[in-house]
mmCIF file of the N, C-alpha and C atoms, coordinates in Angstrom:
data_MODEL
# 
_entry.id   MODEL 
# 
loop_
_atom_site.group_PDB 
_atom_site.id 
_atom_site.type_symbol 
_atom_site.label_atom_id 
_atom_site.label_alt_id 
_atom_site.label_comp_id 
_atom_site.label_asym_id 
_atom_site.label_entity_id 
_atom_site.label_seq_id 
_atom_site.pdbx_PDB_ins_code 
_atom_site.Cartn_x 
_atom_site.Cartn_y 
_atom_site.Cartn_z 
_atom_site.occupancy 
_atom_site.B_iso_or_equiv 
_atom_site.pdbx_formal_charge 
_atom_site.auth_seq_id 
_atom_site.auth_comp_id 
_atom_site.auth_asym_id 
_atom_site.auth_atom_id 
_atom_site.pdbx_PDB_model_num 
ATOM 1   N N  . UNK A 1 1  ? 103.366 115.768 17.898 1.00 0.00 ? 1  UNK A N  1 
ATOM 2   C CA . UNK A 1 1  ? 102.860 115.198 19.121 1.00 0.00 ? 1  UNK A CA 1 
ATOM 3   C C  . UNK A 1 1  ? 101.855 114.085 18.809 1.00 0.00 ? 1  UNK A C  1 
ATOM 4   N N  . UNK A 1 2  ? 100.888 114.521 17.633 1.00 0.00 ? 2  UNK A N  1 
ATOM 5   C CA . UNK A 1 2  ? 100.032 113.241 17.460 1.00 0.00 ? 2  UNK A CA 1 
ATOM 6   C C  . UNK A 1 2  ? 100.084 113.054 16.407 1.00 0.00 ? 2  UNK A C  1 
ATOM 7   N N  . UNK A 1 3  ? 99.212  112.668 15.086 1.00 0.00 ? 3  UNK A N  1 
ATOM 8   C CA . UNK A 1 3  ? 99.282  112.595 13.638 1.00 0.00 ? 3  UNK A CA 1 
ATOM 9   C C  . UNK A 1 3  ? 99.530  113.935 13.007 1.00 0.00 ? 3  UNK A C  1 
ATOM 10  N N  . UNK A 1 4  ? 100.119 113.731 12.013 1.00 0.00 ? 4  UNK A N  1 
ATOM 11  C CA . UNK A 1 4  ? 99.851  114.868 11.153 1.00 0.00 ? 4  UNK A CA 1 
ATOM 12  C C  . UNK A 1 4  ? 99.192  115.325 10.590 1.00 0.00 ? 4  UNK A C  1 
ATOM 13  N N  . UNK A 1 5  ? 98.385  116.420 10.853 1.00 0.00 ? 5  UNK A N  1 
ATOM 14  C CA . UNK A 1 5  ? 97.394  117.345 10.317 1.00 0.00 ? 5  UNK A CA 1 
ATOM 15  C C  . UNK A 1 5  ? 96.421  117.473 11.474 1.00 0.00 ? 5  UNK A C  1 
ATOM 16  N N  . UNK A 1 6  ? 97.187  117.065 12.542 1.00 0.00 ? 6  UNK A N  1 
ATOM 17  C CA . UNK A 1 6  ? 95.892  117.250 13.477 1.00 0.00 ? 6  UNK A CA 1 
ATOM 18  C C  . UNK A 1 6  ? 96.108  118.758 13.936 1.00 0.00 ? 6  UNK A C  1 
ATOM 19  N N  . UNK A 1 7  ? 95.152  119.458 14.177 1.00 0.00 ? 7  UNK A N  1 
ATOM 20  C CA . UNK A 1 7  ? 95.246  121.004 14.847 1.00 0.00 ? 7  UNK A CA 1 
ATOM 21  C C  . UNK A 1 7  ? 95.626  120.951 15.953 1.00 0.00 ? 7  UNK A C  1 
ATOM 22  N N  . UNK A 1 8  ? 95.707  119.891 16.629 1.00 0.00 ? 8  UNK A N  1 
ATOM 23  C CA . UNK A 1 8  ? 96.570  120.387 18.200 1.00 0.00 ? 8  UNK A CA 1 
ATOM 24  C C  . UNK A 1 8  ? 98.112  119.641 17.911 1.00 0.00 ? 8  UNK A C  1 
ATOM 25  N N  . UNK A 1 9  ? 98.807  119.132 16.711 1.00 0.00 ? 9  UNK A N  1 
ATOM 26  C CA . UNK A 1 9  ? 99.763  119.055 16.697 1.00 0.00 ? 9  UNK A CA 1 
ATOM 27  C C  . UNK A 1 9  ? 101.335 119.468 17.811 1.00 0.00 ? 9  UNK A C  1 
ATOM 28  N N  . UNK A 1 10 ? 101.228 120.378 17.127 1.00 0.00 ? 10 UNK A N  1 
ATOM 29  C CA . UNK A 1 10 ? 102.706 121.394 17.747 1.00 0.00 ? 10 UNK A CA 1 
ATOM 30  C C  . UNK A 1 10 ? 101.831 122.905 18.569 1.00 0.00 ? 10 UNK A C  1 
ATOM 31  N N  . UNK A 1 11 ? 100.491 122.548 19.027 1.00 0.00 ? 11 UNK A N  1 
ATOM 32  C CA . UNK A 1 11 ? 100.189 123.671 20.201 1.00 0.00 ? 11 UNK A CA 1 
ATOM 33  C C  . UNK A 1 11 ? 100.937 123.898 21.453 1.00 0.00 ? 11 UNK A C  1 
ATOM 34  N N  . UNK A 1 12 ? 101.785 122.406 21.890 1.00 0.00 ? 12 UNK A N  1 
ATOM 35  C CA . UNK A 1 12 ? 102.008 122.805 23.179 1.00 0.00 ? 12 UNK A CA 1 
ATOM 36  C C  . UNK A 1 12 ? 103.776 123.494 22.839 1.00 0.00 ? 12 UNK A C  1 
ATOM 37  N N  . UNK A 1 13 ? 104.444 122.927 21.706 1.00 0.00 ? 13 UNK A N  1 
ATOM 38  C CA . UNK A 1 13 ? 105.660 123.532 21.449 1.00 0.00 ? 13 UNK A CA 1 
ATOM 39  C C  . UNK A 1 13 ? 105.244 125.052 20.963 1.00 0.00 ? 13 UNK A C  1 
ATOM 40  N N  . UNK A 1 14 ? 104.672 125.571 20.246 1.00 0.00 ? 14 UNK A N  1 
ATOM 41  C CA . UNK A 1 14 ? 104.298 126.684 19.688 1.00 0.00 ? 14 UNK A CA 1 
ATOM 42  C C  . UNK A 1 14 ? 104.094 127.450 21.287 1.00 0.00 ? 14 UNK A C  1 
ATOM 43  N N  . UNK A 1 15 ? 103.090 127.309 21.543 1.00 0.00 ? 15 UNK A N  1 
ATOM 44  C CA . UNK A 1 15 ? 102.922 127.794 22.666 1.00 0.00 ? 15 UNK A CA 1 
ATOM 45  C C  . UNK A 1 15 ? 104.065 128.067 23.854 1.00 0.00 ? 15 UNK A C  1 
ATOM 46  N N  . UNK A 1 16 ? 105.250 127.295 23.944 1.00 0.00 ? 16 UNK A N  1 
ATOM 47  C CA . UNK A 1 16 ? 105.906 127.475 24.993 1.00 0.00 ? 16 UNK A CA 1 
ATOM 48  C C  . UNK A 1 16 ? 107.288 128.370 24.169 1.00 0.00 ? 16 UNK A C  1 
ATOM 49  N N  . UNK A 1 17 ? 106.966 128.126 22.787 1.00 0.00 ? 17 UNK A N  1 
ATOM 50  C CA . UNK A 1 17 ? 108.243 129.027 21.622 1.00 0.00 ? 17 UNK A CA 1 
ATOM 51  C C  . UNK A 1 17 ? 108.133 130.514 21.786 1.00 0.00 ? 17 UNK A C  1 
ATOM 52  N N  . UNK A 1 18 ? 106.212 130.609 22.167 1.00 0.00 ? 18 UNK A N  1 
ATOM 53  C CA . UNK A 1 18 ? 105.921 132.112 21.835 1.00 0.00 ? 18 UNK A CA 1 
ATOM 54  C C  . UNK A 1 18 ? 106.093 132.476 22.934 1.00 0.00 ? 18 UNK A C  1 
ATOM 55  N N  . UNK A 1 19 ? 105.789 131.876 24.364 1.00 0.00 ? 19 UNK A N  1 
ATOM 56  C CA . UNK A 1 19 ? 106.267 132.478 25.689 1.00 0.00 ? 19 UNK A CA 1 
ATOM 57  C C  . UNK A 1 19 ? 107.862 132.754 25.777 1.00 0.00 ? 19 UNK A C  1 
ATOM 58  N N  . UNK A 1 20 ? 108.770 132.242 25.108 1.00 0.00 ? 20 UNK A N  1 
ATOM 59  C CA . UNK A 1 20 ? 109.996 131.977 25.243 1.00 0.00 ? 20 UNK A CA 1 
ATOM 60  C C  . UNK A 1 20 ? 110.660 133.532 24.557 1.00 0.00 ? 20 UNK A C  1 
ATOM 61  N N  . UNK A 1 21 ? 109.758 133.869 23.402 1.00 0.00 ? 21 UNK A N  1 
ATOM 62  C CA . UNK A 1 21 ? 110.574 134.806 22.790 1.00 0.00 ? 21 UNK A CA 1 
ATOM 63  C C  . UNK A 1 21 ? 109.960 135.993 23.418 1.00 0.00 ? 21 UNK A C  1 
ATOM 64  N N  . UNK A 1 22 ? 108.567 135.914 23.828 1.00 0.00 ? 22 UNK A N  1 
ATOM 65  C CA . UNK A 1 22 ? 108.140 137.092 24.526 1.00 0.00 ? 22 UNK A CA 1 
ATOM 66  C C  . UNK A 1 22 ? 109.064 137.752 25.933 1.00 0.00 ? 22 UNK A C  1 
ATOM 67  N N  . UNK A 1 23 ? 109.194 136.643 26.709 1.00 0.00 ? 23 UNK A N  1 
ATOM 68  C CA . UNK A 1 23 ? 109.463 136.919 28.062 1.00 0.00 ? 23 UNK A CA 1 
ATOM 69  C C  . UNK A 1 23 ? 110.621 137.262 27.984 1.00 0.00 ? 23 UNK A C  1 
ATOM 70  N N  . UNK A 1 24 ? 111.841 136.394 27.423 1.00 0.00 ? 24 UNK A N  1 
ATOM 71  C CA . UNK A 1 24 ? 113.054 136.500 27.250 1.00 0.00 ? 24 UNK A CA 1 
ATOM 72  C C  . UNK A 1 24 ? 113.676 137.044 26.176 1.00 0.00 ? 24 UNK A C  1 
ATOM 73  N N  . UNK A 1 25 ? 113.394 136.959 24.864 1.00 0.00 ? 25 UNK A N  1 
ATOM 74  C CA . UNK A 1 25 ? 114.431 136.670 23.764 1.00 0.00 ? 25 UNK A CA 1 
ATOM 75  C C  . UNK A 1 25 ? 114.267 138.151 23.493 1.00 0.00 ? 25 UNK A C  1 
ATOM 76  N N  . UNK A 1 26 ? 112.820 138.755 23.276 1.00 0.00 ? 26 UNK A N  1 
ATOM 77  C CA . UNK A 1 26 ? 112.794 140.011 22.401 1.00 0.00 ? 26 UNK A CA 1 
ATOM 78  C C  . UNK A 1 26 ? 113.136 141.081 23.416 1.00 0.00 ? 26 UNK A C  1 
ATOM 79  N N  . UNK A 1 27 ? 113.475 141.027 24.902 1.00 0.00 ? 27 UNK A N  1 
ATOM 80  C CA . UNK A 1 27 ? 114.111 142.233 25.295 1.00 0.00 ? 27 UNK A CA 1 
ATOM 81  C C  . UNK A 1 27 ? 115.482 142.083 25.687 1.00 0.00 ? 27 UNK A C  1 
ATOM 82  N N  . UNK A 1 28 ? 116.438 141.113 25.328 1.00 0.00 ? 28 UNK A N  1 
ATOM 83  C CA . UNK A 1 28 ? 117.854 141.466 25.563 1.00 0.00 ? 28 UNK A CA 1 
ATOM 84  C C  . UNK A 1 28 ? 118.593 140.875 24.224 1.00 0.00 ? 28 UNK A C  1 
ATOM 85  N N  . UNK A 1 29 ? 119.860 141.002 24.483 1.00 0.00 ? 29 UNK A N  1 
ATOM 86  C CA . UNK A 1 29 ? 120.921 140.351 23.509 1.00 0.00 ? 29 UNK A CA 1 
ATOM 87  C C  . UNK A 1 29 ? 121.808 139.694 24.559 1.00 0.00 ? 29 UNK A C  1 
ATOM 88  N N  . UNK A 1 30 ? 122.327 138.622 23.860 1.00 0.00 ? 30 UNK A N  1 
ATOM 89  C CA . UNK A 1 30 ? 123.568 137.883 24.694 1.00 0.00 ? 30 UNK A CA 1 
ATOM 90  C C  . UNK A 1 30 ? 124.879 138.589 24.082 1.00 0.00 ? 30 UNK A C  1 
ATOM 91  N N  . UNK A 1 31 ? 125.633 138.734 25.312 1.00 0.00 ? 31 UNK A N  1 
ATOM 92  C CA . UNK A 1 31 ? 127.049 138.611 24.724 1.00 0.00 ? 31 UNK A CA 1 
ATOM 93  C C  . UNK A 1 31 ? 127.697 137.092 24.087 1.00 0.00 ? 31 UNK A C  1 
ATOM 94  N N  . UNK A 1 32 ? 127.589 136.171 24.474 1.00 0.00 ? 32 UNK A N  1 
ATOM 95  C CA . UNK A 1 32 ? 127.712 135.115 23.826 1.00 0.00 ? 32 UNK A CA 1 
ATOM 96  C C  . UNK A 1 32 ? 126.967 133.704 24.075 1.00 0.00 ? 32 UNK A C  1 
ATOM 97  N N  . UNK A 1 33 ? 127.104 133.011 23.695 1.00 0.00 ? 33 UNK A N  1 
ATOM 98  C CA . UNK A 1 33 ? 126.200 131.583 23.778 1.00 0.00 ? 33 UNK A CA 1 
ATOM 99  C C  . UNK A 1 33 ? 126.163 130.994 25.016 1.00 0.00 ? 33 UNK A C  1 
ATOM 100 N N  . UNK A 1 34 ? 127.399 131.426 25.654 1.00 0.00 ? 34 UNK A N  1 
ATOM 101 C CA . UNK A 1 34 ? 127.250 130.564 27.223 1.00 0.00 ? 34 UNK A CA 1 
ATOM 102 C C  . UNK A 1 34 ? 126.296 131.731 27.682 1.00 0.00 ? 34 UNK A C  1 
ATOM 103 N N  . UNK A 1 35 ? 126.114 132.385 27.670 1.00 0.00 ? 35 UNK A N  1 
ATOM 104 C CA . UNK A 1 35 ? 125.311 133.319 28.410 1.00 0.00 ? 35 UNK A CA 1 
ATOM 105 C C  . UNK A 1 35 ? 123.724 133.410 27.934 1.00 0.00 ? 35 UNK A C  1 
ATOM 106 N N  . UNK A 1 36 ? 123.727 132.782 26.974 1.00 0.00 ? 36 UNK A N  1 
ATOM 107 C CA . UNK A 1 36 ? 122.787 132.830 26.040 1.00 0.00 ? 36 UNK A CA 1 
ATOM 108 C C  . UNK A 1 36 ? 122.057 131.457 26.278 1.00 0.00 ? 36 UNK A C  1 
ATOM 109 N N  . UNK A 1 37 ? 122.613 130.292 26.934 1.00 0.00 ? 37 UNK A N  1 
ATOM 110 C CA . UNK A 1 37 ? 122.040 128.976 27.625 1.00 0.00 ? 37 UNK A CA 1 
ATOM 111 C C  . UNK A 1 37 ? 122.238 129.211 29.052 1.00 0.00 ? 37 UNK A C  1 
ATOM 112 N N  . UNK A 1 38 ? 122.981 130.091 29.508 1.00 0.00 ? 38 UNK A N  1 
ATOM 113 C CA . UNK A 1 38 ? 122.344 130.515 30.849 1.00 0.00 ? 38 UNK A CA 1 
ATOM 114 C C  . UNK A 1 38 ? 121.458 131.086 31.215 1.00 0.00 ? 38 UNK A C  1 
ATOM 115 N N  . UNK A 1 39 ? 120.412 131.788 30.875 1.00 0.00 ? 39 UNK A N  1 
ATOM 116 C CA . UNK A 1 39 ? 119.581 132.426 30.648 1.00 0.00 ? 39 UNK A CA 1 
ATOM 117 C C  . UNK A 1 39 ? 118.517 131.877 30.080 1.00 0.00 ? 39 UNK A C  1 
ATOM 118 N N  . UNK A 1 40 ? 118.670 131.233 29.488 1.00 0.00 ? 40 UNK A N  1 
ATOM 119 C CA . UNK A 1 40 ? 117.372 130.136 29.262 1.00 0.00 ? 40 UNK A CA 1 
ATOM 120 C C  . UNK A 1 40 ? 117.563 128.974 29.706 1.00 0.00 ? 40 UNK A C  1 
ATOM 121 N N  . UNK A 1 41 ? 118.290 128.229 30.727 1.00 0.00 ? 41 UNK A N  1 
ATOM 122 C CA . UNK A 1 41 ? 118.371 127.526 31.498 1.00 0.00 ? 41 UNK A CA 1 
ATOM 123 C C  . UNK A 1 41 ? 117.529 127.752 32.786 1.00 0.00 ? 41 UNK A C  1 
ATOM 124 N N  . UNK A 1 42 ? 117.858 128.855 32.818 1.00 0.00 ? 42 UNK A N  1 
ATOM 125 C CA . UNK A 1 42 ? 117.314 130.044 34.432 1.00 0.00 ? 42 UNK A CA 1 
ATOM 126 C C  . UNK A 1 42 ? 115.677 130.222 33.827 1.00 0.00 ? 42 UNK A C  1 
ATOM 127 N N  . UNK A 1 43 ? 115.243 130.778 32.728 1.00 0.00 ? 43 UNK A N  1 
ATOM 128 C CA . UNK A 1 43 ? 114.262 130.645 32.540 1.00 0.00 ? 43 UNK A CA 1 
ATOM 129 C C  . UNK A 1 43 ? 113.029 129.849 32.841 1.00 0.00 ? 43 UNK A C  1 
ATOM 130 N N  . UNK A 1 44 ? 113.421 128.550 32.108 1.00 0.00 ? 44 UNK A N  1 
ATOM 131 C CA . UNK A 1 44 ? 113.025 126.717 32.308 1.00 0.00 ? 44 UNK A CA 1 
ATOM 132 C C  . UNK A 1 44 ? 112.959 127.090 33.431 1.00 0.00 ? 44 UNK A C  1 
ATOM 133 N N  . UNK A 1 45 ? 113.948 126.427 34.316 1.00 0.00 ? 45 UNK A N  1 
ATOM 134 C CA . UNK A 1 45 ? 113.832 126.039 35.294 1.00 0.00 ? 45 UNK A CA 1 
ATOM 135 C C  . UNK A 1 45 ? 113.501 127.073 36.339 1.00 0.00 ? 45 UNK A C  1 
ATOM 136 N N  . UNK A 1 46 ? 113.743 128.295 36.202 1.00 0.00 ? 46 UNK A N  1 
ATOM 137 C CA . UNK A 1 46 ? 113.047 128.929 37.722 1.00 0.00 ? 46 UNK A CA 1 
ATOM 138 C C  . UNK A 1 46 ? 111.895 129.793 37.853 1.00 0.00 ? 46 UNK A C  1 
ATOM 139 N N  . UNK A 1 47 ? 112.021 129.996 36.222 1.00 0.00 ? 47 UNK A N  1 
ATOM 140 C CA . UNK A 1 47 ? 110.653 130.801 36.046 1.00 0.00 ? 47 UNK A CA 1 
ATOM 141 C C  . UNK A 1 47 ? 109.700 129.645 35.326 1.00 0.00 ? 47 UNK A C  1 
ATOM 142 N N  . UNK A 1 48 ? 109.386 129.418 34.197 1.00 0.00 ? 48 UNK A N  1 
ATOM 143 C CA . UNK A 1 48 ? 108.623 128.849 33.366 1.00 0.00 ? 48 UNK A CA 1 
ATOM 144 C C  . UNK A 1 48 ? 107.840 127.471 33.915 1.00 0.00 ? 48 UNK A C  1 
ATOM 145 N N  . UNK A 1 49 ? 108.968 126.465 34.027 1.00 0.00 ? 49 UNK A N  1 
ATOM 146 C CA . UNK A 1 49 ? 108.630 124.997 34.677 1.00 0.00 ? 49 UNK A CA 1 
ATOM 147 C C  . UNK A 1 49 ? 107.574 125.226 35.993 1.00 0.00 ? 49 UNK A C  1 
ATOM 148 N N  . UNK A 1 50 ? 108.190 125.938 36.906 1.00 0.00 ? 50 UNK A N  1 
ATOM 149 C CA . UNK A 1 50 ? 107.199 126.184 38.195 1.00 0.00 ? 50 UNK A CA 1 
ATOM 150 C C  . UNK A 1 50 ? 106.329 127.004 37.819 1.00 0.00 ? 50 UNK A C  1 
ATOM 151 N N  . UNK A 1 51 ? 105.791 127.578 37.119 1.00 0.00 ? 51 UNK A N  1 
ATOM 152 C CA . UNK A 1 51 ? 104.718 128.671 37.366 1.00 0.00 ? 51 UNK A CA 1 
ATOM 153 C C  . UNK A 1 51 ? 103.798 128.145 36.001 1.00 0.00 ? 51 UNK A C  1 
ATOM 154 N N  . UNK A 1 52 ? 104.369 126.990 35.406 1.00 0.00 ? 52 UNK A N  1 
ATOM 155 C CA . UNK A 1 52 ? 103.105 126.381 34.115 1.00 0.00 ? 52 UNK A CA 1 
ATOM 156 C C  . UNK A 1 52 ? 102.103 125.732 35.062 1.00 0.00 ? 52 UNK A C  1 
ATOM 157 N N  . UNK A 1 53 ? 101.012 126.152 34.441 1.00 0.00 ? 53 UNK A N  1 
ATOM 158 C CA . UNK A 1 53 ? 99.793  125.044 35.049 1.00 0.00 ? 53 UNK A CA 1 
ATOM 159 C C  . UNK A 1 53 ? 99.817  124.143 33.728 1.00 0.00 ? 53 UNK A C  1 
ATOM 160 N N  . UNK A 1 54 ? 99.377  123.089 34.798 1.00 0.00 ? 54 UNK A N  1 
ATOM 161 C CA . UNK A 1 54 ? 99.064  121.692 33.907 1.00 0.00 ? 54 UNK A CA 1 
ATOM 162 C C  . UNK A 1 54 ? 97.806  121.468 34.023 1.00 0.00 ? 54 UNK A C  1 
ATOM 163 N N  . UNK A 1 55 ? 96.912  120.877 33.036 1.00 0.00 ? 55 UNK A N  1 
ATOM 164 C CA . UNK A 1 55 ? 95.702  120.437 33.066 1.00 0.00 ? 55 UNK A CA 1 
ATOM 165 C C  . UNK A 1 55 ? 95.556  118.909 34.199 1.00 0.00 ? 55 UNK A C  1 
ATOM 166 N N  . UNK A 1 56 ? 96.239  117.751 33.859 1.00 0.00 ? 56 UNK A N  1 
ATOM 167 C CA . UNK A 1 56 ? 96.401  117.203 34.657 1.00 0.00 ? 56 UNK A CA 1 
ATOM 168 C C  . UNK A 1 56 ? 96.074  117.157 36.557 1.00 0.00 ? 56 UNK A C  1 
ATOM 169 N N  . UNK A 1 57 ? 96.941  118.467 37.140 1.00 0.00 ? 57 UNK A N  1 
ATOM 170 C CA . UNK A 1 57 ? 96.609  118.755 38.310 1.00 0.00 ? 57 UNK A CA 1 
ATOM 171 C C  . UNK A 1 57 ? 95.283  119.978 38.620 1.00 0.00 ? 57 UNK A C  1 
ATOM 172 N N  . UNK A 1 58 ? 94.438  119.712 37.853 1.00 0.00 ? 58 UNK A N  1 
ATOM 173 C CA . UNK A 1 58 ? 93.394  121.102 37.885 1.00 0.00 ? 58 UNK A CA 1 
ATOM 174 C C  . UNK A 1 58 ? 93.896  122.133 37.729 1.00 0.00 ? 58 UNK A C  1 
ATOM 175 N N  . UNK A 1 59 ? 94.374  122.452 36.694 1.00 0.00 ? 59 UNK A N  1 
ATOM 176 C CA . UNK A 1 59 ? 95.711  123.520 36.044 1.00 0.00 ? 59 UNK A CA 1 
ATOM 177 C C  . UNK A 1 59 ? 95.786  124.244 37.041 1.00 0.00 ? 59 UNK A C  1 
ATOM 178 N N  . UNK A 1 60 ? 96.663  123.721 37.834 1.00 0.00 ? 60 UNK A N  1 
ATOM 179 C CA . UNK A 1 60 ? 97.665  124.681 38.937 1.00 0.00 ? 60 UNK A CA 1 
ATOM 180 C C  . UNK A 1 60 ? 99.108  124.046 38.611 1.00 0.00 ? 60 UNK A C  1 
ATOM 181 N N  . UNK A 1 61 ? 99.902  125.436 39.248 1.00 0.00 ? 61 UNK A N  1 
ATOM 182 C CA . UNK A 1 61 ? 101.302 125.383 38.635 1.00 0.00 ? 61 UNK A CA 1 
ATOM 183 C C  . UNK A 1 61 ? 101.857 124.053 39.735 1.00 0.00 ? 61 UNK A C  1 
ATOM 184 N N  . UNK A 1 62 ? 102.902 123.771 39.333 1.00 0.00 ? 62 UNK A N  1 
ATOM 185 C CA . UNK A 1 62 ? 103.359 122.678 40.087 1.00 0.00 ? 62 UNK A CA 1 
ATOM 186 C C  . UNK A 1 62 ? 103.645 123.199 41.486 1.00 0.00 ? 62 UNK A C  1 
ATOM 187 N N  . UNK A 1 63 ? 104.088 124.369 42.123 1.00 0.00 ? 63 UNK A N  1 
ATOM 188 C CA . UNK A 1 63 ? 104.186 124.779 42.846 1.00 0.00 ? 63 UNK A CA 1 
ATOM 189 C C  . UNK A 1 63 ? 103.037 124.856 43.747 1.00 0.00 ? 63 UNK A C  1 
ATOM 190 N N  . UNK A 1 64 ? 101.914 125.127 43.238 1.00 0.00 ? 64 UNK A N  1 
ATOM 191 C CA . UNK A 1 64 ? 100.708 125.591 43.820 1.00 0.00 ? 64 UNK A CA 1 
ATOM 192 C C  . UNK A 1 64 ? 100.412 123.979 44.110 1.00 0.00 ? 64 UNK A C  1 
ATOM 193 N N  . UNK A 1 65 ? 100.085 123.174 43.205 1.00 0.00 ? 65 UNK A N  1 
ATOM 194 C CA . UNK A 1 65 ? 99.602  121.841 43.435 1.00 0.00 ? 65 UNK A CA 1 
ATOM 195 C C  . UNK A 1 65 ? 100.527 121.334 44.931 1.00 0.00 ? 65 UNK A C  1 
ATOM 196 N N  . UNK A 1 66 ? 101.753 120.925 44.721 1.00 0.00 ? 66 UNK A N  1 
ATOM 197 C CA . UNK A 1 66 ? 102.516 121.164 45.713 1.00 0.00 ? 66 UNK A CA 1 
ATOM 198 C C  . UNK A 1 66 ? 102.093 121.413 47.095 1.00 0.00 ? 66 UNK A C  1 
ATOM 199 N N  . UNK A 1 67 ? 102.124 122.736 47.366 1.00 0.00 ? 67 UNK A N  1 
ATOM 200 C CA . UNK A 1 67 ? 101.472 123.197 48.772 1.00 0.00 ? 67 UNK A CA 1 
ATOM 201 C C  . UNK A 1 67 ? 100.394 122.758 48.538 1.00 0.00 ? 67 UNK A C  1 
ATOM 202 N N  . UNK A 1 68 ? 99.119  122.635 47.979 1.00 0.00 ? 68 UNK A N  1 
ATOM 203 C CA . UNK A 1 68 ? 97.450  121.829 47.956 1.00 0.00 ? 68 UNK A CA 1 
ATOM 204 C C  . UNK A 1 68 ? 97.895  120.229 48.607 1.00 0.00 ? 68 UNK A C  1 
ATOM 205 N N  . UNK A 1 69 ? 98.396  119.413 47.963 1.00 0.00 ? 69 UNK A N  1 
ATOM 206 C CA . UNK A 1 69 ? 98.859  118.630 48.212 1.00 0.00 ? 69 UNK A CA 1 
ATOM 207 C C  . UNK A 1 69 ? 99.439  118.253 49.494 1.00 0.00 ? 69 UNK A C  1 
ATOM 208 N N  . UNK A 1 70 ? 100.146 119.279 50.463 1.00 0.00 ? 70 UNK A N  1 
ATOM 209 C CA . UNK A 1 70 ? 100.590 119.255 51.380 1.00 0.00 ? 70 UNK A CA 1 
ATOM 210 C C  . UNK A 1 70 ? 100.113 119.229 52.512 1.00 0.00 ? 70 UNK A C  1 
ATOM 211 N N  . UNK A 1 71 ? 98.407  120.377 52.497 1.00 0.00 ? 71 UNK A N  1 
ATOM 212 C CA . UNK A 1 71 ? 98.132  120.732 53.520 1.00 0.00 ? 71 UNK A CA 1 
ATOM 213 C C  . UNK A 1 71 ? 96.701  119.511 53.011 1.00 0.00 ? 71 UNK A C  1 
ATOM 214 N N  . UNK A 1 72 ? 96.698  118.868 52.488 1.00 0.00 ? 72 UNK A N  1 
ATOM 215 C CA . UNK A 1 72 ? 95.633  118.106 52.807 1.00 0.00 ? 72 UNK A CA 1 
ATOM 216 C C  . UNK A 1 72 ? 95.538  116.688 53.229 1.00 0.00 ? 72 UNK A C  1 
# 
């Protein structure tokens, strides 16, 4: 992400690798690969993407920013 050797390098990939195997990977098995990018497709996008806070929006999830945004 920035130079090499910097300590915040690969925090934000690390970080979204270790949510990835927690939530999803270490409690099932796929029967095969299409099922296996369906499922982490579904992840991304319906769990993970909406419910990350970003620093950017006063770390609220995009969802939350969203409705803030709406009613003001």
């Amino acid at each position: 992400m920035e130079t090499v050797g910097e300590a915040y390098d690969n925090a934000m990939a690390e970080s979204f690798f270790a949510s990835l195997e927690h939530e999803l990977l270490a409690r099932r098995s796929f029967k095969s690969k299409v099922w296996a990018k369906a499922a982490l497709f579904t992840y991304i996008e319906a769990w993970y993407a909406p419910r990350r806070r970003h620093s950017g929006v006063d770390y609220l999830s995009p969802t939350k920013f969203e409705v803030k945004t709406r009613n003001t």
